[in-house]
C-alpha positions as CSV (number, residue, x, y, z in Angstrom):
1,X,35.7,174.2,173.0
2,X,35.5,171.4,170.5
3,X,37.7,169.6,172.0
4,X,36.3,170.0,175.8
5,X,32.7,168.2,174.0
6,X,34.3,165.4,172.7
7,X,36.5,164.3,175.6
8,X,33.6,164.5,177.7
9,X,31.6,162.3,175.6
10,X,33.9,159.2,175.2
11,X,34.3,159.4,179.3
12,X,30.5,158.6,179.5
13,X,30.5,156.1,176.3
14,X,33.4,153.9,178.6
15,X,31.3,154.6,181.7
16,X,28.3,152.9,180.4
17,X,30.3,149.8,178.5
18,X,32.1,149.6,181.9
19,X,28.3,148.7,183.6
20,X,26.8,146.8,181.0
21,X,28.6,143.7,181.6
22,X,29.0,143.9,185.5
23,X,24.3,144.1,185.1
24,X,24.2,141.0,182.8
25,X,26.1,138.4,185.0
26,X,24.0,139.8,188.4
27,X,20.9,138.8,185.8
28,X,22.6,135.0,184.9
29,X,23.4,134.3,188.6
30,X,19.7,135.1,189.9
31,X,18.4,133.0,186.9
32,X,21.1,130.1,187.6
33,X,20.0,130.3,191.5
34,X,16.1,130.2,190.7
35,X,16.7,127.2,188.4
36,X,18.5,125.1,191.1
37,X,16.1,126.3,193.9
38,X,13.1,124.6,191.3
39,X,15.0,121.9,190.8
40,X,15.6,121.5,194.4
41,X,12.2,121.3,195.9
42,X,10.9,118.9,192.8
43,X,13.5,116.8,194.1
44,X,12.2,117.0,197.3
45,X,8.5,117.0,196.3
46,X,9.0,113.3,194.2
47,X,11.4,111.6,197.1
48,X,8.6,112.9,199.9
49,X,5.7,111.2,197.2
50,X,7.9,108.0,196.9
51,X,8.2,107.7,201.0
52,X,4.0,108.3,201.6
53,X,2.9,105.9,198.7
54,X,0.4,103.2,199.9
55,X,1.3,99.6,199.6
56,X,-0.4,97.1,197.3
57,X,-2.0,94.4,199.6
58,X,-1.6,90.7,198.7
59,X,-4.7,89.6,197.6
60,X,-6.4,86.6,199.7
61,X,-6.9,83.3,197.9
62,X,-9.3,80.6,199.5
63,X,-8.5,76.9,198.0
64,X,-10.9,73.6,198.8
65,X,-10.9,70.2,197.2
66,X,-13.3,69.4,195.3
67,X,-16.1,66.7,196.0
68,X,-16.3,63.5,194.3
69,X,-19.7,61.8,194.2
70,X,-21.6,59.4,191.4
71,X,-23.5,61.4,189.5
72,X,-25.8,60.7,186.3
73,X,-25.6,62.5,183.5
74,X,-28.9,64.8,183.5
75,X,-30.3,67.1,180.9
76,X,-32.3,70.0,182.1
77,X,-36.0,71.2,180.7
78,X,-38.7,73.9,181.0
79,X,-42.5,72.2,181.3
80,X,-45.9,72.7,182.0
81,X,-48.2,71.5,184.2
82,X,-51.6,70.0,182.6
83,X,-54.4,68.3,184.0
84,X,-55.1,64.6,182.6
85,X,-58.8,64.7,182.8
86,X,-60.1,68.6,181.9
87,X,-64.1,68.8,181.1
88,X,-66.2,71.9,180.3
89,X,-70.0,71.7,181.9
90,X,-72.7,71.7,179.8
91,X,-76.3,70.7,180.1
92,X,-78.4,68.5,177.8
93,X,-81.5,69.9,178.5
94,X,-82.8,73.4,178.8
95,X,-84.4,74.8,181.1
96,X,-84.3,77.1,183.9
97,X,-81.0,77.2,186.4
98,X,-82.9,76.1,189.9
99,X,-80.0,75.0,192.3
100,X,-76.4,75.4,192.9
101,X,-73.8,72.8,195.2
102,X,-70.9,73.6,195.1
103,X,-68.4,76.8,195.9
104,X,-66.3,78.5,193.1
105,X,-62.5,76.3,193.1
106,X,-63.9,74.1,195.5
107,X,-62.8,70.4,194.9
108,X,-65.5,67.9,194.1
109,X,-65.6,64.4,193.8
110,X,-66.9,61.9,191.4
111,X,-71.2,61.8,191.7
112,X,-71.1,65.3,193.8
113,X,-74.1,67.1,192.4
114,X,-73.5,70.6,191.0
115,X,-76.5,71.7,189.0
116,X,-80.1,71.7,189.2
117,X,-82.7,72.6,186.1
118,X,-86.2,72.9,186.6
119,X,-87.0,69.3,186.1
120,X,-90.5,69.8,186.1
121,X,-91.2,70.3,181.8
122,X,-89.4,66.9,181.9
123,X,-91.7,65.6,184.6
124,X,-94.4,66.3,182.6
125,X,-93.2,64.6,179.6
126,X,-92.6,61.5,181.4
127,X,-96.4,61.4,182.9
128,X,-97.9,61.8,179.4
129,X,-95.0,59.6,177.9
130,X,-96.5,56.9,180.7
131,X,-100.1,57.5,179.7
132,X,-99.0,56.7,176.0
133,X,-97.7,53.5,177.1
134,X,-101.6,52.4,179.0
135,X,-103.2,53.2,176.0
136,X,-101.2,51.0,173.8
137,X,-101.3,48.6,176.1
138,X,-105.5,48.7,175.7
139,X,-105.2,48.9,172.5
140,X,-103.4,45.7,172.3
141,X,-105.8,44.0,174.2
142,X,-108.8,44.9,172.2
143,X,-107.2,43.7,169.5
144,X,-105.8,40.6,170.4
145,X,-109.7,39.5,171.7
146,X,-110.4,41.2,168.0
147,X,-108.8,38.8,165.8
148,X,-109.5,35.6,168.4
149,X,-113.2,36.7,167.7
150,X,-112.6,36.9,163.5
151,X,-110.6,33.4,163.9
152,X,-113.6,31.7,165.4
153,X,-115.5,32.8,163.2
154,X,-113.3,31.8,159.9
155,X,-113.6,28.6,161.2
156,X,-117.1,28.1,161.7
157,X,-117.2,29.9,157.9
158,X,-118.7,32.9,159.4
159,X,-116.4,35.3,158.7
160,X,-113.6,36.3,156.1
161,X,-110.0,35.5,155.7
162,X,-109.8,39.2,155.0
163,X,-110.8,40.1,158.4
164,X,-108.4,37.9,160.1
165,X,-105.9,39.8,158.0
166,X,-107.0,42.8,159.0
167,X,-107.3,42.1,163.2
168,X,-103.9,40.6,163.3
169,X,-102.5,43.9,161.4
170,X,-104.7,46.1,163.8
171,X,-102.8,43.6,167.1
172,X,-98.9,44.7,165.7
173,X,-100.1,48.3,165.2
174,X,-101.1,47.9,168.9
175,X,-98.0,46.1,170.1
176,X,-96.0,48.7,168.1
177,X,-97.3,51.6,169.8
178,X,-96.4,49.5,173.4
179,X,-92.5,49.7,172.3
180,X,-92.8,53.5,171.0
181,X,-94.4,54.4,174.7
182,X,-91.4,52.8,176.0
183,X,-89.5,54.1,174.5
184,X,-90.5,57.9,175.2
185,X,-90.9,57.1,178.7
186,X,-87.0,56.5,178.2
187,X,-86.3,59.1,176.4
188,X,-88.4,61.2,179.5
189,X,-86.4,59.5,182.1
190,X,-83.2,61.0,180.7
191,X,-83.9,64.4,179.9
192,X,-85.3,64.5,183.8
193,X,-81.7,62.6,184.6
194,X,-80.0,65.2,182.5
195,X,-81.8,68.1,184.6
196,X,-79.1,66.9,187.4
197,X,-75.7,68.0,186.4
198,X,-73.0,66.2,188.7
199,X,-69.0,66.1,188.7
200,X,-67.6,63.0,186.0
201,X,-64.5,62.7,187.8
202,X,-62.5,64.2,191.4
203,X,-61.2,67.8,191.0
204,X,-60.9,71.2,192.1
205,X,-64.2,73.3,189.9
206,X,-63.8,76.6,188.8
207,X,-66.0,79.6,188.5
208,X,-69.4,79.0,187.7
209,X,-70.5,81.1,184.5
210,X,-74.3,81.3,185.5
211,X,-76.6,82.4,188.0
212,X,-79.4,80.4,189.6
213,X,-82.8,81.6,187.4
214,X,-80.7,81.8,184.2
215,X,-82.0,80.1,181.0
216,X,-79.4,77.6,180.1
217,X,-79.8,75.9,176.2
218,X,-78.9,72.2,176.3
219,X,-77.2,69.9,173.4
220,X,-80.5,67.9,173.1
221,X,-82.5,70.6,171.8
222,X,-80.5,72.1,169.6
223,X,-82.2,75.0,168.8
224,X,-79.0,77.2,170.2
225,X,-75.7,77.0,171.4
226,X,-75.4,75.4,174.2
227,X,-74.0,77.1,177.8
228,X,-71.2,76.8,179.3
229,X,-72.2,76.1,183.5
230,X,-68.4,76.1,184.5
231,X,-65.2,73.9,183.9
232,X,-63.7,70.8,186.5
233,X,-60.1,69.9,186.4
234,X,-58.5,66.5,187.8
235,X,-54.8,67.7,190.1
236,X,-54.2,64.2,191.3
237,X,-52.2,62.7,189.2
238,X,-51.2,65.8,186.9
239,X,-49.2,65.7,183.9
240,X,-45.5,67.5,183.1
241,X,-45.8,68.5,179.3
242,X,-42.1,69.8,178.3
243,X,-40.3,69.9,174.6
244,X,-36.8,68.2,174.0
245,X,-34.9,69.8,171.3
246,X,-33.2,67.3,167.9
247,X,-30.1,67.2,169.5
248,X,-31.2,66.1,173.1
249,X,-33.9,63.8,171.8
250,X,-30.7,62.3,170.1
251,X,-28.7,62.2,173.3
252,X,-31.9,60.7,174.8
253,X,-32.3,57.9,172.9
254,X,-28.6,57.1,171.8
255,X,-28.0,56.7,175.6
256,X,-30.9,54.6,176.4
257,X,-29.9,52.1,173.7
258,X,-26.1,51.8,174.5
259,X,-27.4,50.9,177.8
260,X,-28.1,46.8,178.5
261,X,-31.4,47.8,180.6
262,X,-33.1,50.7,180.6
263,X,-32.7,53.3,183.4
264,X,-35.8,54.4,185.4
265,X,-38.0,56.9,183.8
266,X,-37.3,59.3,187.2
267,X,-37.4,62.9,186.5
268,X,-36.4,65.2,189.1
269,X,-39.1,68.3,189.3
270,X,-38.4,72.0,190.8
271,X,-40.6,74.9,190.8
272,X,-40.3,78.6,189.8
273,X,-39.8,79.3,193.5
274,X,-37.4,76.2,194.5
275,X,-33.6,76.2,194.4
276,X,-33.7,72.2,194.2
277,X,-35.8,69.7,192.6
278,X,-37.9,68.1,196.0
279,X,-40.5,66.5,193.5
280,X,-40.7,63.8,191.5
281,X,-41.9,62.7,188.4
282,X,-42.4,59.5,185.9
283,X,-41.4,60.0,182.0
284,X,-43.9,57.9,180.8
285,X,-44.8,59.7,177.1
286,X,-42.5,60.5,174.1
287,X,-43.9,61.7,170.8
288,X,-44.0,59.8,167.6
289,X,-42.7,62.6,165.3
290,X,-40.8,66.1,165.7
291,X,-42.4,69.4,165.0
292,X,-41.3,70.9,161.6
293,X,-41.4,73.9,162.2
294,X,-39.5,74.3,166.0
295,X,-37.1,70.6,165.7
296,X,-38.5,69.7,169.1
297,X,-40.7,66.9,170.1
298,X,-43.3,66.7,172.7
299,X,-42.5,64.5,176.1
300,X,-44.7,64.1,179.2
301,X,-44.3,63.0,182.5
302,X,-46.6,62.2,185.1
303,X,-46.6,64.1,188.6
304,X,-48.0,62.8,192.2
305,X,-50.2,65.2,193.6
306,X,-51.7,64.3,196.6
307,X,-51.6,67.6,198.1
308,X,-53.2,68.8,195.1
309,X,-50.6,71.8,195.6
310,X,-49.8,71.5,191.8
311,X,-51.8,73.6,189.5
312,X,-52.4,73.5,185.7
313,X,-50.7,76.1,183.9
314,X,-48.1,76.3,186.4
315,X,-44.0,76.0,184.9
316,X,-41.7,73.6,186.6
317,X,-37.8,72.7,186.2
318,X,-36.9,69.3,185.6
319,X,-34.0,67.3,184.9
320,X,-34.0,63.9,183.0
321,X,-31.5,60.9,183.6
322,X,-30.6,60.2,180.1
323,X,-27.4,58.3,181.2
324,X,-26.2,55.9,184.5
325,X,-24.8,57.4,187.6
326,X,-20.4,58.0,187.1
327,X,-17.7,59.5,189.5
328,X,-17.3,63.3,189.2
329,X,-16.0,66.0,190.6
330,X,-17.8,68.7,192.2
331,X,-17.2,72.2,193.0
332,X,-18.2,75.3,194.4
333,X,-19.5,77.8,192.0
334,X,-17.3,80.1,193.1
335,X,-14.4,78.3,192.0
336,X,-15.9,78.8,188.3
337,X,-14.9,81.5,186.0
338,X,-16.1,81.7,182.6
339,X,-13.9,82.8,179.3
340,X,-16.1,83.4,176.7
341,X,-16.9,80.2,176.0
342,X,-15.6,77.9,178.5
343,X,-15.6,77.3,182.2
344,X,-12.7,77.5,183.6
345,X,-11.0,76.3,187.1
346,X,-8.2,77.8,188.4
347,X,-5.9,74.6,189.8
348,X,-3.3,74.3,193.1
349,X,-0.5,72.8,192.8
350,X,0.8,70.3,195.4
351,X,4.5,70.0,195.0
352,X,6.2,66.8,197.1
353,X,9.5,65.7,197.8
354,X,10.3,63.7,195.5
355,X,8.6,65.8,192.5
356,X,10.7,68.7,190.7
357,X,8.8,71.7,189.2
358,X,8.5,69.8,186.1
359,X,6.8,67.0,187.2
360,X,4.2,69.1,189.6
361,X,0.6,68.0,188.6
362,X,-2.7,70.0,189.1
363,X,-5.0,69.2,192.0
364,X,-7.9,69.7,190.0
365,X,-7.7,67.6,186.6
366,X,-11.2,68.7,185.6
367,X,-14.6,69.4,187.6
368,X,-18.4,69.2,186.1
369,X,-21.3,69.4,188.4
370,X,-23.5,72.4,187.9
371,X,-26.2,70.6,186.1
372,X,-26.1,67.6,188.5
373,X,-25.9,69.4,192.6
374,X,-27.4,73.0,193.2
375,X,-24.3,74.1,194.7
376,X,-21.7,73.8,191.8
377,X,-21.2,74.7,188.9
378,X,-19.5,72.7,185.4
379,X,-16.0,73.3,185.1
380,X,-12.7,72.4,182.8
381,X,-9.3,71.7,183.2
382,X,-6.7,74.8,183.4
């Protein structure tokens, strides 16, 4: 019996080492055939990506020759516009506001009248101021027949030295008192001039600050502050007020004396609004001395304005010759491209015949414009 078990159990033991091995290669072939069927359609995958890829396109590249033109040497400013003649009006007498002439911003000319004060306190001072002036001129009779009557008698010894003395003191009293009328009567005459405010100069006025019936305090009485009636501004001419910095003061002037005659003092004026400088200008003010505490010093020019469409406060462009007109070369501002800080210009070459690729030589040696032409911009060799 023992020997039946034991037979039967080493058949089964080979029978199952028999199968083992025949299960493990069905296991490496399955996993060999999944491996090359991965690698297979990766293969595929990659060369089907490779055929679909987009091309790069070329990019476009537009070339132009530059421009050559004379072109002086310019340096560029921010200014101010300022009237020349600027007055604030204010009465010299007091009174009562009666009578306004003109429209607020309206422009006015020299002699127009503007205000009106109740002349009529002045009026009055003027009559008795006249009246003043009759009675020292009585008085100046009476006493010159006075002192003709003492004289005769002194010399028929009927009367006194002392009362000659005393009638010819009595005659300059008289003729005084003639001069003091006069002089009040004057004095009348201008305080009733002064009661008609009119325009010093031609301008454009601007709002009035009183109302007619207001009580206006003039600089003659001064009793009180005087008021202020409104303000009157000149446009034609107008001044340019702008600031030039040490170092462009210093190209300024080292310019202007290296040259044999002096150039033009022409500025060239745009506006806030304006791509190009249409107006023009004369530089006809420097300062004496720099400001301390900024290094610039004031310049001014003077600005045609007939149109009077030039206001005071308004900021302007301008450029300022500060050397003779010279040959440059002018580009595009396109063309331009700025590395840190240069400008740089990106050049053609123009190979010939007879030139090898050592001796090719840029189109474009160097460009510069953008501060002289609105359409280009400075520029350097590349």
């Amino acid at each position: 019996m023992d020997q039946i078990i034991g037979h039967s159990t080493i058949e089964k033991t080979s029978g199952l080492r028999a199968r083992r091995p025949a299960s493990r290669i069905w296991i490496v072939g399955a996993t060999a055939a999944l491996f090359l069927l991965l690698v297979y359609l990766g293969s595929s995958y990659y060369k089907s990506g490779q055929a679909v890829a987009p091309q790069v396109a070329v990019p476009s590249v537009t070339v132009s020759r530059p421009l050559q033109r004379d072109v002086d040497t310019r340096r560029g400013f921010l200014g101010q516009f300022s009237a020349i003649d600027r007055v604030e009006l204010r009465t010299q007498v007091g009174g009562t506001l009666t009578e306004i002439h003109f429209q607020d911003g309206q422009i006015v000319h020299k002699g127009d009248l503007l205000f009106v004060i109740d002349p009529r306190p002045y009026e009055i001072r003027l009559a008795l101021a006249s009246a003043q002036l009759q009675t020292a001129t009585a008085r100046v009779a009476l006493a010159n027949s006075q002192l003709a009557r003492a004289q005769s008698l002194r010399r028929n010894d009927f009367g006194t030295q002392e009362t000659v003395d005393q009638r010819i003191n009595e005659r300059d009293a008289a003729e005084a008192a003639i001069e003091d009328a006069k002089a009040r009567i004057r004095d009348a005459r201008l305080d009733l001039e002064y009661c008609r405010v009119t325009a010093p100069f031609t301008g454009r006025i601007g709002a009035r600050q009183v109302s007619i019936g207001s009580l206006v305090a003039g600089s003659r009485a001064a009793v009180s502050p005087t008021t202020l009636l409104a303000t009157l501004v000149s446009l034609d001419p107008i001044y340019l007020d702008f600031d030039m910095s040490e170092s462009d003061y210093l190209t300024f002037s080292r310019e202007r004396a290296r040259l044999p005659a002096p150039l033009a003092d022409k500025i060239a004026i745009g506006l806030s609004d304006e791509s190009a400088f249409p107006r023009q200008g004369t530089l006809d003010f420097v300062d004496n001395a720099l400001d301390r505490s900024s290094g610039t010093i004031r310049a001014r020019a003077t600005v045609p304005n007939p149109d009077l469409f030039l206001a005071p406060g308004q900021f302007a462009r301008l450029r300022v010759a500060v050397a003779p007109p010279a040959p440059v070369l002018l580009l595009p501002d396109a063309a331009v491209l700025l590395d840190q800080s240069q400008h740089l210009v990106m050049t053609v070459f123009l190979p010939t015949a007879a030139s090898s690729p050592r001796s090719f030589k840029p189109a474009i040696s160097a460009a510069a414009c953008g501060l002289f032409a609105p359409a280009c911009s400075p520029a350097t060799a590349w």
